[in-house]
PyMOL commands that place a pseudoatom at each C-alpha (Angstrom):
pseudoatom trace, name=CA, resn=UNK, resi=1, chain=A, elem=C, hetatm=0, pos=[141.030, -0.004, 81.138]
pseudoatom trace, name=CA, resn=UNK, resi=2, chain=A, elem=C, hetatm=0, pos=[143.257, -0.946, 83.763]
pseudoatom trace, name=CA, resn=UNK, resi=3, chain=A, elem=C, hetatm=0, pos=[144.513, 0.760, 86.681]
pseudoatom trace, name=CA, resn=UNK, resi=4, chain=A, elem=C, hetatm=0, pos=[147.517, 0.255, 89.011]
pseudoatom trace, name=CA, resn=UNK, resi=5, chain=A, elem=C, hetatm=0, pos=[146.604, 1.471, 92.362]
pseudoatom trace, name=CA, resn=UNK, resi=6, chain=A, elem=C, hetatm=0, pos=[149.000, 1.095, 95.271]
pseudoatom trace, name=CA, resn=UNK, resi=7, chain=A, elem=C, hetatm=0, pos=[148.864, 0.869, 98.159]
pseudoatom trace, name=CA, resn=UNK, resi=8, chain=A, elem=C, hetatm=0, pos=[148.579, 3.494, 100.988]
pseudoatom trace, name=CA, resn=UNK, resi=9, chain=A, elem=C, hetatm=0, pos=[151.699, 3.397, 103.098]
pseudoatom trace, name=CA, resn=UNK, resi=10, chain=A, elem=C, hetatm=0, pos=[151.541, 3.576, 107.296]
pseudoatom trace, name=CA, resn=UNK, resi=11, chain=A, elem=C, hetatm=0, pos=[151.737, 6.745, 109.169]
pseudoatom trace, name=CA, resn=UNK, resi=12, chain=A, elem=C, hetatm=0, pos=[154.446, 6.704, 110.714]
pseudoatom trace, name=CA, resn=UNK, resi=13, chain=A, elem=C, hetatm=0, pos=[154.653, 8.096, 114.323]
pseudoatom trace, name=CA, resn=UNK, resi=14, chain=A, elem=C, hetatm=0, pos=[155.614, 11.571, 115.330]
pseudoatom trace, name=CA, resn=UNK, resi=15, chain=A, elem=C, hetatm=0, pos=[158.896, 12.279, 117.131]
pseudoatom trace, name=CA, resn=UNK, resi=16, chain=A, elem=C, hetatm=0, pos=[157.891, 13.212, 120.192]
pseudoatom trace, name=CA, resn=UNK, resi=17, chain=A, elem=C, hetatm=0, pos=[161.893, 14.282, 121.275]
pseudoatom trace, name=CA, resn=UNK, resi=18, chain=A, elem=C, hetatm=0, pos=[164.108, 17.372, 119.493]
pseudoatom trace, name=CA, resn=UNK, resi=19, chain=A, elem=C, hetatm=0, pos=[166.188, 16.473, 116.843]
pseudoatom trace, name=CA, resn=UNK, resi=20, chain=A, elem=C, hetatm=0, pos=[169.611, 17.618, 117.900]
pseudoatom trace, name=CA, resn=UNK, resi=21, chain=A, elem=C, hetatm=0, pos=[172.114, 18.610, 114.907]
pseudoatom trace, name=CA, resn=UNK, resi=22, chain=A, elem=C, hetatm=0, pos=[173.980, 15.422, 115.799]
pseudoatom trace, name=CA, resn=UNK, resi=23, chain=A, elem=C, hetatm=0, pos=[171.222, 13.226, 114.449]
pseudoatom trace, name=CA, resn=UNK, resi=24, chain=A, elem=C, hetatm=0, pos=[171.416, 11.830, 111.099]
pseudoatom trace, name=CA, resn=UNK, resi=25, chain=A, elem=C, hetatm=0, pos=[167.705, 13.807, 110.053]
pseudoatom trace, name=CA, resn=UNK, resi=26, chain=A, elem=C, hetatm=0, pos=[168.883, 17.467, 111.378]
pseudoatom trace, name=CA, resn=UNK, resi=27, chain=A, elem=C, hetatm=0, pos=[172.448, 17.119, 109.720]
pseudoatom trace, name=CA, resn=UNK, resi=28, chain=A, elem=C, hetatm=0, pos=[170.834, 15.911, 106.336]
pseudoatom trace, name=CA, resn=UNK, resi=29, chain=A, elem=C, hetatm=0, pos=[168.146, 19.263, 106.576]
pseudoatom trace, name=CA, resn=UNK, resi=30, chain=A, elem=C, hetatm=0, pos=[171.248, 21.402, 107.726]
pseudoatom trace, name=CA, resn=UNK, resi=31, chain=A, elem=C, hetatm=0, pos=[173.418, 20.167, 104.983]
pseudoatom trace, name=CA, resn=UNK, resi=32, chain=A, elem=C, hetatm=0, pos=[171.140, 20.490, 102.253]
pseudoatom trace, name=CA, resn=UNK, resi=33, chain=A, elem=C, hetatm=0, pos=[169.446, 24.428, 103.236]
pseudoatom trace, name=CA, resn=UNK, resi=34, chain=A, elem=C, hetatm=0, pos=[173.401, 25.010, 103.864]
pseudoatom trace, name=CA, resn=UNK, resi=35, chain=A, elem=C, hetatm=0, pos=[174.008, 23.941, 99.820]
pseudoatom trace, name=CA, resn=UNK, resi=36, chain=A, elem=C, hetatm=0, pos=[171.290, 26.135, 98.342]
pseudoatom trace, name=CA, resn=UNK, resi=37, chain=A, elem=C, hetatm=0, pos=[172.683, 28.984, 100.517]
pseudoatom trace, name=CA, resn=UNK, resi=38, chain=A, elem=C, hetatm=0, pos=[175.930, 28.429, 99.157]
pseudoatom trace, name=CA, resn=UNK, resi=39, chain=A, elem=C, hetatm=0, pos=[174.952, 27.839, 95.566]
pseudoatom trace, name=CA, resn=UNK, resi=40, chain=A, elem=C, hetatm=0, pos=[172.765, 31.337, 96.081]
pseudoatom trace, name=CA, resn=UNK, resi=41, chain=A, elem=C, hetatm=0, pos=[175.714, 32.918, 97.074]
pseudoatom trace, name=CA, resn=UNK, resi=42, chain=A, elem=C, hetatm=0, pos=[177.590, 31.522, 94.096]
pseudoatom trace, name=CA, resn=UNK, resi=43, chain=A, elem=C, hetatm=0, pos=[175.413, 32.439, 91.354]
pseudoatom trace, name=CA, resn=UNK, resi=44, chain=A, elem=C, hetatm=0, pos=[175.722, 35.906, 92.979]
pseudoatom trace, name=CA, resn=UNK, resi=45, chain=A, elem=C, hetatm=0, pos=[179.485, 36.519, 93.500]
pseudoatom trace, name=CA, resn=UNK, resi=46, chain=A, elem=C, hetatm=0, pos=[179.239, 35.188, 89.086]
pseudoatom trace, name=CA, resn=UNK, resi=47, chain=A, elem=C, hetatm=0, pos=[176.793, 37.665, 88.248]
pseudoatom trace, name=CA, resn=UNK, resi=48, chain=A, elem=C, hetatm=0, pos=[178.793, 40.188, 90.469]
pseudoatom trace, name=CA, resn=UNK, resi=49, chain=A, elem=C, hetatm=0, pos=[181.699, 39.026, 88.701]
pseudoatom trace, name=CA, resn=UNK, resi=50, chain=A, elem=C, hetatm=0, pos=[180.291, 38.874, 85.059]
pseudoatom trace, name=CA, resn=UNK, resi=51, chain=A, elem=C, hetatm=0, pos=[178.925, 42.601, 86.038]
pseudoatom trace, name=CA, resn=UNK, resi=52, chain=A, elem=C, hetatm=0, pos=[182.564, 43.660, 86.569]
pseudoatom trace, name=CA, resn=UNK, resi=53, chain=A, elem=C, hetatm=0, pos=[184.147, 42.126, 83.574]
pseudoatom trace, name=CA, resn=UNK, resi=54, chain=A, elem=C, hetatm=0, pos=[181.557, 43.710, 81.387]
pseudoatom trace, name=CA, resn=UNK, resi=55, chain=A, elem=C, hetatm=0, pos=[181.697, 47.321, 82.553]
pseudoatom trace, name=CA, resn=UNK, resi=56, chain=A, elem=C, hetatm=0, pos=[185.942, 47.060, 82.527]
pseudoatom trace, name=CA, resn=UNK, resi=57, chain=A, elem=C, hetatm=0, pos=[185.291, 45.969, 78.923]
pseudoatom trace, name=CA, resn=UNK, resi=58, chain=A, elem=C, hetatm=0, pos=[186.108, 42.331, 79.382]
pseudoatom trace, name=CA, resn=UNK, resi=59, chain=A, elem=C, hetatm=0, pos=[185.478, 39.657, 76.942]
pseudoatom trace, name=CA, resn=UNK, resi=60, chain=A, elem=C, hetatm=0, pos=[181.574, 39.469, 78.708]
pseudoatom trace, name=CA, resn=UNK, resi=61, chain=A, elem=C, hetatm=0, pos=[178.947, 40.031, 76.121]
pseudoatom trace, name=CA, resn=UNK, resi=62, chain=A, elem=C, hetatm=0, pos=[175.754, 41.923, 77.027]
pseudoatom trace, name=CA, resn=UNK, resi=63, chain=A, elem=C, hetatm=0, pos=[173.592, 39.051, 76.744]
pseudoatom trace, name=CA, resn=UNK, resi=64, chain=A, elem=C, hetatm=0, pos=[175.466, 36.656, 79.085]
pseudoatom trace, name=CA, resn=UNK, resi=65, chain=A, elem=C, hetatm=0, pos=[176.298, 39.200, 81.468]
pseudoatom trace, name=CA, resn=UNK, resi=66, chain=A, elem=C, hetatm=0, pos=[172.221, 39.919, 82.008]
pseudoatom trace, name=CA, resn=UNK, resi=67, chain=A, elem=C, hetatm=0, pos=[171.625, 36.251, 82.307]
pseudoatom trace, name=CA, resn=UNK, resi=68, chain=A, elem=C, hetatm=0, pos=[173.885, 35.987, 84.789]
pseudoatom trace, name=CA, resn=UNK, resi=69, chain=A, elem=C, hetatm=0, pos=[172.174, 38.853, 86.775]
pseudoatom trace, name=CA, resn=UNK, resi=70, chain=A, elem=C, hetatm=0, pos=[168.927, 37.337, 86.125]
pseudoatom trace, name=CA, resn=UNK, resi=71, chain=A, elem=C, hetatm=0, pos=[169.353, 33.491, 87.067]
pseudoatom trace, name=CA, resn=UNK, resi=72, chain=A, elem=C, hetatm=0, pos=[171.332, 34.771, 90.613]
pseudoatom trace, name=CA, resn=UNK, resi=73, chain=A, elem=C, hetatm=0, pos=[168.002, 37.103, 90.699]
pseudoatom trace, name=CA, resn=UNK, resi=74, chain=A, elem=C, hetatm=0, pos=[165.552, 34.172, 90.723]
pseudoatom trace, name=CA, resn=UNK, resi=75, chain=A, elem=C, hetatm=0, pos=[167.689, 31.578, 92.484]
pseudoatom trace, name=CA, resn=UNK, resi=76, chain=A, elem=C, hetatm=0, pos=[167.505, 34.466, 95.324]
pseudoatom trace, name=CA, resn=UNK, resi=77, chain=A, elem=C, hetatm=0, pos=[163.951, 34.999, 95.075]
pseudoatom trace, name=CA, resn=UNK, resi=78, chain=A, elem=C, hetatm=0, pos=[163.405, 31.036, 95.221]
pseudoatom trace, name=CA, resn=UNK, resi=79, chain=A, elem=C, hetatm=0, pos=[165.297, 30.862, 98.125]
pseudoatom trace, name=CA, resn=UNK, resi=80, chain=A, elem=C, hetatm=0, pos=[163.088, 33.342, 99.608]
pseudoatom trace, name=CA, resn=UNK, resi=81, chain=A, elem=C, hetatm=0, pos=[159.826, 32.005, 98.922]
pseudoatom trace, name=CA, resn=UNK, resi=82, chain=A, elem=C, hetatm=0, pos=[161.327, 28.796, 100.332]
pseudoatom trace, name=CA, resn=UNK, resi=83, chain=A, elem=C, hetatm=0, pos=[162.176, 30.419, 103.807]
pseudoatom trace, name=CA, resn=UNK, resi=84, chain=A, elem=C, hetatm=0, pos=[158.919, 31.945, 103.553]
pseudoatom trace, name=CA, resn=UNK, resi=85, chain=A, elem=C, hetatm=0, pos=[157.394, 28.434, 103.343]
pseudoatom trace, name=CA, resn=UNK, resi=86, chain=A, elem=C, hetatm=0, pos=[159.305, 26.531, 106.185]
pseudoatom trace, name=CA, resn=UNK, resi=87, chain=A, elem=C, hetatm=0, pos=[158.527, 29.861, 108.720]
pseudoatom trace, name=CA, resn=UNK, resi=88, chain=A, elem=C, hetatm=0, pos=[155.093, 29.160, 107.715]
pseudoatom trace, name=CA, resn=UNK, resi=89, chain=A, elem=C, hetatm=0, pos=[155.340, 25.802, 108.168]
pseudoatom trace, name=CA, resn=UNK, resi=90, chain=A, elem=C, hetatm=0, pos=[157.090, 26.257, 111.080]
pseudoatom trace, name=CA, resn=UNK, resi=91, chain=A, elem=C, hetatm=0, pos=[154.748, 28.762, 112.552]
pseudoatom trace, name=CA, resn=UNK, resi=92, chain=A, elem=C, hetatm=0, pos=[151.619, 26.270, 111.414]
pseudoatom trace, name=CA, resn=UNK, resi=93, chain=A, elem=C, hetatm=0, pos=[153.236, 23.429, 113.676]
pseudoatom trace, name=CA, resn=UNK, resi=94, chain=A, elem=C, hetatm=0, pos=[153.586, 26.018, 116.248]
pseudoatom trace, name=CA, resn=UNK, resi=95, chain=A, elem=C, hetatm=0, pos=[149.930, 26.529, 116.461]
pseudoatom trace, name=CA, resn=UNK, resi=96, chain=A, elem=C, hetatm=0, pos=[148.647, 23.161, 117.052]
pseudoatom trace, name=CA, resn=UNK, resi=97, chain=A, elem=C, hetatm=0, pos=[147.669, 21.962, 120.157]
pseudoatom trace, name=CA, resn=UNK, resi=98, chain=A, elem=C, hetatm=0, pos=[148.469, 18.268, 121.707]
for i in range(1, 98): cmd.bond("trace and resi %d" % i, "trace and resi %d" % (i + 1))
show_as sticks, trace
zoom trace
């Protein structure tokens, strides 16, 4: 039996200067944590929303309306245990000494 191993790429070097939000790398991380806030807050304001319609005796079945509630639930909590991760992270790098 045959394996394909490849190979080990090079470490690249650290940045030794701040990335500014000019650079390409900090406007790509901004852009992106910028998107999942905004899609967070989307999937809210529709659950919000779906809540609404539902107790006004919309056209919103039970069902929908708690799945609504429940995906904007766990998109939030996702988004929290991915902050907690990059303050940890952050907080890690912090820690080491050069």
């Amino acid at each position: 039996m045959a394996m394909n191993i490849s190979s080990i790429s090079p470490i690249l070097p650290v940045r030794t200067e701040p990335l500014d939000s000019s650079s390409p790398a900090g406007g790509q991380f901004s852009a992106v944590l910028r998107g999942a806030i905004d899609q967070v807050e989307l999937s809210r304001g529709t659950a919000a929303q779906n809540v609404q319609n539902f107790l006004s005796g919309g056209g919103d079945d039970l069902h929908s309306t708690v799945l609504s509630v429940q995906r904007a639930d766990l998109e939030f909590e996702m988004m929290m245990q991915v902050r907690n991760k990059v303050v940890s992270a952050y907080q890690e790098i912090m820690r080491m000494q050069m």
